[in-house]
N, C-alpha and C positions, 0 to 999 in steps of 0.2 A: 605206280604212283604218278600222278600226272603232274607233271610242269606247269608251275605259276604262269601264268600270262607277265609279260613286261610291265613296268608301270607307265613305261613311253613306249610308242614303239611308229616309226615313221618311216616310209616307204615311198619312194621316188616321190616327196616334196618338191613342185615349182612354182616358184611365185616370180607374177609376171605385174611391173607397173607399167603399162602403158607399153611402148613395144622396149623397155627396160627389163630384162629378167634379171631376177635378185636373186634368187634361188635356183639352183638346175639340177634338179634327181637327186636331191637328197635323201638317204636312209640311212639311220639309227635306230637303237633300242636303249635305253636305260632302264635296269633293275630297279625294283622296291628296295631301297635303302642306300642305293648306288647314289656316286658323285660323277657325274660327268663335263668336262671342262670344254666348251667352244670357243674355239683359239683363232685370231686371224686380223688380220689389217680393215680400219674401217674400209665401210664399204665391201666385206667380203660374204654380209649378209647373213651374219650370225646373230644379230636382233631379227631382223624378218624373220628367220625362222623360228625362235622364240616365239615373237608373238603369234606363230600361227598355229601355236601348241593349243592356245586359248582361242584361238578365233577371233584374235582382235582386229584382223583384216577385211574383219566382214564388215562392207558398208562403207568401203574407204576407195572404191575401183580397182583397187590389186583383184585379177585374176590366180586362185590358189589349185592347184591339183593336189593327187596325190593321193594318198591314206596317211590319217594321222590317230592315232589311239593315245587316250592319256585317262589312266586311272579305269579303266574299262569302255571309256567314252567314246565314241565314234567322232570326233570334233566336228569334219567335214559333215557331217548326217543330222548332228543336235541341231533341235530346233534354241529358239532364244531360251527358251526353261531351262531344255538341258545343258545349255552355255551358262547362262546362269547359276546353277546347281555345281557344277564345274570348275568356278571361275570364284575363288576364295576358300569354299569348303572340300575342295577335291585336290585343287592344284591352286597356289597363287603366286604373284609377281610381285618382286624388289625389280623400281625402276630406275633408269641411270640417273635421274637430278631430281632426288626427293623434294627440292624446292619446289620447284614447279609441280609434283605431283602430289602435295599438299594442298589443302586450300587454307587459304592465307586466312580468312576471315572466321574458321571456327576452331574451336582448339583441339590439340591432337588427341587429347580421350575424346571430347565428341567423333572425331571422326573413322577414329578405331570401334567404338561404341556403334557406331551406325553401320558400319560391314559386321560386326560379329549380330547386331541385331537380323540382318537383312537374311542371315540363312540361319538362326535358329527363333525359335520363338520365345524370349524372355523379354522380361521389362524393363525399361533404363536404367533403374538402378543396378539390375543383373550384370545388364555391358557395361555402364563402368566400369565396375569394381572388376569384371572380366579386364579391361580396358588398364585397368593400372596396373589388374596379374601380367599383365606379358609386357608391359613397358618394365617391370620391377626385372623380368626373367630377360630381357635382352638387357639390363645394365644400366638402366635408367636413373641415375643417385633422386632418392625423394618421390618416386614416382607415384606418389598420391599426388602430392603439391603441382609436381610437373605436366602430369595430366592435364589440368586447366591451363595449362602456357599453348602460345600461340606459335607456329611451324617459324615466323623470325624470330623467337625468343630462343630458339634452339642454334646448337653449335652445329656447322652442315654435318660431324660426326655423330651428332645426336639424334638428326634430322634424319639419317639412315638408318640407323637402329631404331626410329621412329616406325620408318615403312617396315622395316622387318617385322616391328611387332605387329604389326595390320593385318601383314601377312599372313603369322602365325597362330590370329585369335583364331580360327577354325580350327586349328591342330590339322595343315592337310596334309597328304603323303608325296606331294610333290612342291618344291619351292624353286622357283626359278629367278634366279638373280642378272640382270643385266647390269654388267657394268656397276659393281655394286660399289667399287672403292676409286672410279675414276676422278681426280680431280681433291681427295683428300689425301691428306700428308701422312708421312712414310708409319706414323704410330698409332694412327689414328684406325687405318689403312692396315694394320696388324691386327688391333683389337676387332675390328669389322669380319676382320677373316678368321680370327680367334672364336668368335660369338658364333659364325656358322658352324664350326667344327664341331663344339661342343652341342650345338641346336640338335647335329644330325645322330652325334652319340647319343644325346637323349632320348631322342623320338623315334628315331629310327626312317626319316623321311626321306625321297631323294631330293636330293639336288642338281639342280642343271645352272652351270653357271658361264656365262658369256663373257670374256674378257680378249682383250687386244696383250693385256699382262702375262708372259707367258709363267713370270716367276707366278705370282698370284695364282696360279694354275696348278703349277707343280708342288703349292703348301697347300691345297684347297682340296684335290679331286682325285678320284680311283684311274678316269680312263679321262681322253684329250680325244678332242674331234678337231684338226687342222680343215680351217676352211679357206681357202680362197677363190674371189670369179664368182661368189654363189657358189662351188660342189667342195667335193667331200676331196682333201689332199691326202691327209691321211691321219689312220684311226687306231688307239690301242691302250694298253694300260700307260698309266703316267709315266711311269719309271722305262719303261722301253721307247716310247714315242720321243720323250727327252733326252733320252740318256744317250738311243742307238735310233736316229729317224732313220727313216729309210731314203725318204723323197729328200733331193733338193732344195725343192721349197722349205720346207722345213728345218732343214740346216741353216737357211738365210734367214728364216727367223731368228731362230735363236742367238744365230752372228751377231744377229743387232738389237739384242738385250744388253742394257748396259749393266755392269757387276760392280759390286764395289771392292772387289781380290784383285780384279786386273782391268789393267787401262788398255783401250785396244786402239785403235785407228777404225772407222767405221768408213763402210766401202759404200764408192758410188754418192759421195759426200755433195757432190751438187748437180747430178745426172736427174732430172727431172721423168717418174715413171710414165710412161702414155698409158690410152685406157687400155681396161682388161682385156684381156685374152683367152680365147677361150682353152689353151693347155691349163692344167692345174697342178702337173708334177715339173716347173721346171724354173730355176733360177730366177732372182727377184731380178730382171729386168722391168716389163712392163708389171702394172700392179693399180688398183684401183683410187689411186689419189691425185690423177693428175690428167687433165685433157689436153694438155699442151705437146707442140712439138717442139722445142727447144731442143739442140743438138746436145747429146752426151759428153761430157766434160768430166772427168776423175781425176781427183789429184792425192786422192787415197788408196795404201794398197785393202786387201780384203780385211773383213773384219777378224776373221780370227786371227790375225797377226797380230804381236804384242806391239806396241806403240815402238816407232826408233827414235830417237835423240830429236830436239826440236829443230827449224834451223837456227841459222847464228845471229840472227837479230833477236833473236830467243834469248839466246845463249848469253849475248851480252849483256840484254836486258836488267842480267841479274845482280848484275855492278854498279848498272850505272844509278845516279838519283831516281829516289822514287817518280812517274808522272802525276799521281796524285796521293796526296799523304791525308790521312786524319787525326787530328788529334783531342781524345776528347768530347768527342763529338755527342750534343745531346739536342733533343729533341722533345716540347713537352705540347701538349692536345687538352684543351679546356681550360678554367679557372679556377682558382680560391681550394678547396681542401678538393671540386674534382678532377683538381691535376691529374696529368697519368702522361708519366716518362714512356714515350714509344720505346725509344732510344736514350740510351743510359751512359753516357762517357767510352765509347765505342773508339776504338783507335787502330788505323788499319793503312795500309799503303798498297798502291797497286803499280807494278815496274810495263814499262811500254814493251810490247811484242809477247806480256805472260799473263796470265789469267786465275783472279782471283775469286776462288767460291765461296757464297755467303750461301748457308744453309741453316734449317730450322724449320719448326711447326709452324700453323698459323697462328699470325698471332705472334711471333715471334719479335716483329719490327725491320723485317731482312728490306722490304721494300718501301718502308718511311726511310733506312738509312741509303738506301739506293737511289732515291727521288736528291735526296739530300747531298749524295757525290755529285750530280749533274746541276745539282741546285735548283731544280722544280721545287723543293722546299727549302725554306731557309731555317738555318741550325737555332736553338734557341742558345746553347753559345758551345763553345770548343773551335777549335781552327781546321780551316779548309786550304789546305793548299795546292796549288797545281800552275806543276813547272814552276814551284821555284816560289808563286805569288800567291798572296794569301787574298784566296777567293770570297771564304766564306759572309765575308760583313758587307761584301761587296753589291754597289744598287746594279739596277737594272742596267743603268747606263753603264756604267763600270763594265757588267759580265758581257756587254756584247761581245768584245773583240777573242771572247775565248769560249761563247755560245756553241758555235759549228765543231769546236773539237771536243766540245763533250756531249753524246748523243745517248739518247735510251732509247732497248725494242722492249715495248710492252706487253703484261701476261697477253690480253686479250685483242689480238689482233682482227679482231669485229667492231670493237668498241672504238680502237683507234683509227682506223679507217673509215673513212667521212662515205656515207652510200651510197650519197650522191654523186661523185666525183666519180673518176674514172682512177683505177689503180697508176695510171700514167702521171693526173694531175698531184697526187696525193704527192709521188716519188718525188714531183719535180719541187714541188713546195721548198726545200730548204735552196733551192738551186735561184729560183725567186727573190725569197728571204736576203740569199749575200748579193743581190744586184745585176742578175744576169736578169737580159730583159729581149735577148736573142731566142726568137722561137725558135728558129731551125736549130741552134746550138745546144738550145734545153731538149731539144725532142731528141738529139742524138746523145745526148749525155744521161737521158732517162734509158733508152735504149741499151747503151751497154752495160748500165746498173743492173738491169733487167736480164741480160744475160749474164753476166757475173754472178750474181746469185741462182743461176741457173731456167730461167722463166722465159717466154718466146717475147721478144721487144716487141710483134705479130698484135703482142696483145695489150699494148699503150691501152687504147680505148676500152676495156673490160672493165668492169663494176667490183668491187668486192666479192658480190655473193656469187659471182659466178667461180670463185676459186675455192680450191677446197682448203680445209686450215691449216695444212703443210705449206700450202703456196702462199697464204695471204700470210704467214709468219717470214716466208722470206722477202716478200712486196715490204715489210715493217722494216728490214735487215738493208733492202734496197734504200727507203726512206734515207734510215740512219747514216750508211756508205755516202749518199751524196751532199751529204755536208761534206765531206772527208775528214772523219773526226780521228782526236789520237789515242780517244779511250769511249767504249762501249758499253752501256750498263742495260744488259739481260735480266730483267727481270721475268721469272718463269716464262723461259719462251717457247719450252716444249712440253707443259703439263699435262695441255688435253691433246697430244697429241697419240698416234699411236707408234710400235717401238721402231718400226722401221722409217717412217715420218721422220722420230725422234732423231733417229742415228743419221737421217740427211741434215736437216736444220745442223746437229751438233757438228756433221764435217764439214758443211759449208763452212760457218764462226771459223774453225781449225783453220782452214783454207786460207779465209780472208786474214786471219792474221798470221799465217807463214808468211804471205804475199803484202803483206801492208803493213805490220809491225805494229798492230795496235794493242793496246791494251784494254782489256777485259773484267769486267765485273760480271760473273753469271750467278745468277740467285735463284735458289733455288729447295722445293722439299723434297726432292730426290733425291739421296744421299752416292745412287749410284748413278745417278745422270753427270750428277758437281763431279763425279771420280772421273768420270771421261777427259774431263776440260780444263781441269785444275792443276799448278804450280804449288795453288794455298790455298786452303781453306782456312777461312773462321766459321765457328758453330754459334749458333743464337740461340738466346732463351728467354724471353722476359726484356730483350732490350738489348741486353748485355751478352759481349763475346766470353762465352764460357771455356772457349778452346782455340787457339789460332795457329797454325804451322803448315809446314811444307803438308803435301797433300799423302805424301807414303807413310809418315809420321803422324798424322790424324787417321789413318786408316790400316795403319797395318800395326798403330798401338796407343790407341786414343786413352786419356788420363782421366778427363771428366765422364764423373759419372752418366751424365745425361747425351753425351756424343756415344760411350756403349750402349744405352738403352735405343739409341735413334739405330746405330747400326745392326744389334740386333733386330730392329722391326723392317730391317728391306729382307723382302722376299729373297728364298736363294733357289737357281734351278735345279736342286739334288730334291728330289722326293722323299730319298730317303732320310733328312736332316728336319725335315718336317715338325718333325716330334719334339724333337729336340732343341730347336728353335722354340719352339710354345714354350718347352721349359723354363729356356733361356733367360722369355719375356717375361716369363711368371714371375720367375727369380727375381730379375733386375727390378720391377715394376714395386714388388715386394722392398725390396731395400731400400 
């Protein structure tokens, strides 16, 4: 009886940009109906190799070698037809920001209706109606009506299930998802990984899915490909790769998944990685997120160690007056009947040297109330106070003398970083702001800001984009530090990043406030990022805090309904809980 051919099957892959190799000897197989999961820190080239499944490198000056087979195909051999033929109806692609791979100006049945036309032969009204079957089959409520809505009338969770179903008007035997839940919240981010499980039960198609998420891996996929450097780290079924890795590297990953069972200490908290190296079995020192040479600096032990007692500016923290209280606090956006309460009578305090986590969907209101603690917005009424004085009613003039001690690091540290500027100028700006008007003093005081969150002072004069989004999140952290503020509000400051990123940014925060006793507001839809950092959590919903306590007591026996439905939906690293997790959601979702 002869053996099926693979339905992937890849053999020393290299892909080279320029004299950059992305890829180095990579080979895999994935089975017809298999799940396989490519695991690894951006930058470890686990999208380049995706895409060179389809040959979407052709034409771009990446140099590709290799052998790559997908569905029979010879990739590297097809001419444009047989890429074409290939590329929807054989295998197709979920990309990482459905936004932008939408086009904004036609509606998402037209342009599901336009790929299912393009490789069969029926007439428009066939691919609609095709067109509204697979929007209805990935979960689409209404998906007649919705059909005609435009890629911004969609919620970004709709917007992904959008491309899914793009993907799956051909019905093909391969679906390869990049990054398919990066950057949506932790339920949304369940049902996403729900809908493919069930896709492949159905049909019976593989999937290949690329994620930096190692939990999302271990509910998603049969076998795990660990990549870093571009090559292969190590490869096997899910429940062994996880459960028992062999390599190093591998074990560092996992280190630095955050959990929401146990709060850990995350190691190498502001050691800044240098570039790759060409080993790929051996301990996360260097690693692809960072070109600098700034000196190694640890003030954390390793990550699998359970957290120890805070210090005693901590400790004390928990007696004294609150540093900033709310009470009440509301906030309302528009007029006349189309009011809409962001923020709903929200009342919360945050103690100096301890860290308060606001979590929640989107859409919640975690970051209108967070604009609103530092007072970038002002409350529509409830009381603000800090240290003692009531802030909130207070003018412009008024909030100066207590501006510098309340600072925010924002989600997108692209956005708030001026492009034009130099990471240098940006940092010094608040140093500006309180009246230093000493060059040489500001350049020396950006300088150790620069090193204290771990970055080379080397690189005052560098631009934004030359930093990768670990670094220019801590350049935000540096900003904030040189006011010398006495409370910080974090809003998502590690969402897009990836886990090991994640777990420096989150030691550095730790760091600085051992060392400085500031207090903390971190916001976030991470349910297991907020467990790392937190004293307290409040949970959001609609505006309103639906759950507020210590953070063992939110998590180790949460009361509100809708904080167990958020915690069932974080991914867990047991494969074999999997199942039973979906249940869970089914359950709760149901009630």
């Amino acid at each position: 009886m002869t053996t099926p051919s693979p339905l992937v099957e890849v053999k020393d892959l290299t892909i080279d940009f320029g004299s950059v190799r992305a890829v180095d000897g990579l080979s895999f197989t994935l089975e017809a109906g298999g799940a396989l999961g490519v695991v690894g820190e951006s930058g470890s080239g686990k999208s380049a190799s995706a895409y060179a499944l389809l040959g979407l490198h052709r034409g771009t000056g990446a140099r590709v070698t290799g052998s790559i087979r997908v569905a029979g195909t010879d990739v590297g051999a097809a001419d444009d037809a047989a890429l074409r033929a290939l590329r929807g109806a054989k295998a197709a692609m979920v990309f990482q920001d459905p936004l932008s791979s939408l086009d904004p100006y036609y509606t998402v049945g037209d342009q599901i209706a336009e790929v299912y036309r393009v490789h069969n032969s029926v007439s428009r009204r066939a691919a609609r109606a095709r067109a509204v079957e697979v929007l209805d089959r990935v979960g689409i409520p209404d998906a007649a009506r919705r059909a005609g809505s435009r890629p911004h009338e969609f919620s970004g969770g709709m917007r992904q299930r959008a491309l899914i179903a793009m993907a799956l008007a051909c019905e093909p035997r391969l679906l390869i998802a990049d990054e398919p839940t990066t950057a949506l919240d932790v339920t949304v981010q369940a049902q996403i990984l729900d809908l493919l499980h069930g896709l492949r039960r159905e049909s019976g198609m593989g999937l290949l899915l690329v994620t930096h998420d190692v939990g999302v891996a271990a509910e998603s996929v049969d076998e795990v490909l660990v990549m870093r450097a571009g090559r292969e780290v190590e490869r096997g079924p899910v429940a062994e790769v996880l459960g028992r890795p062999r390599e190093a590297y591998t074990r560092e990953l996992l280190s630095a998944v955050p959990r929401v069972d146990v709060k850990r200490v995350v190691p190498d908290a502001v050691s800044v990685p240098v570039p790759r190296a060409p080993a790929v079995a051996v301990p996360r020192a260097p690693g692809p997120d960072d070109t600098s040479a700034a000196p190694r600096r640890s003030a954390a032990p390793h990550a699998s160690a359970v957290a120890a007692p805070r210090a005693s500016v901590v400790a004390a923290g928990a007696d004294a007056p609150p540093l900033l209280e709310a009470v009440d606090l509301r906030r309302e956006f528009g007029r006349g009947r189309g009011r809409v309460a962001a923020v709903d009578g929200v009342s919360l305090s945050v103690h100096a040297g301890r860290t308060l986590g606001i979590v929640g969907e989107s859409g919640s209101g975690k970051t209108t109330l967070g604009r609103m603690l530092v007072r970038l917005l002002d409350p529509t009424s409830g009381r603000l106070r800090y240290g003692g004085t009531e802030i909130g009613s207070l003018s412009e003039r008024g909030l100066r003398p207590v501006r510098r001690e309340l600072q925010m690091v924002f989600q997108d540290p692209v956005a708030s970083l001026n492009p034009r500027r130099s990471i240098g100028e940006s940092v010094a700006d608040p140093l500006r702001a309180a009246g230093e008007r000493d060059e040489s003093r500001i350049r020396d005081r950006v300088g150790e800001l620069l090193e204290r969150v771990g970055l080379d002072p080397g690189r005052y004069e560098r631009y934004p984009h030359e930093f990768s989004g670990g670094q220019r999140q801590r350049v935000g952290i540096a900003r904030a530090l040189a006011a010398e503020p006495r409370l910080i509000v974090c809003d998502e400051p590690v969402s897009a990043l990836d886990v090991t990123t994640q777990a420096q940014v989150i030691g550095l925060l730790a760091e600085l406030q051992r060392e400085l006793g500031i207090g903390l507001v971190f916001i976030a839809h991470d349910l297991a990022v907020v467990r790392q950092v937190s004293d307290r959590v409040a949970v959001m919903r609609n505006g309103v805090v639906v759950e507020q306590g210590d953070a063992d007591d939110v998590y180790g026996s949460p009361q509100d309904p809708y904080t167990k439905q958020l915690l069932a939906a974080v991914p867990a690293l047991d494969p074999g809980l999997a199942a039973v997790r979906r249940a869970a959601r089914k359950e709760l979702a149901a009630a």
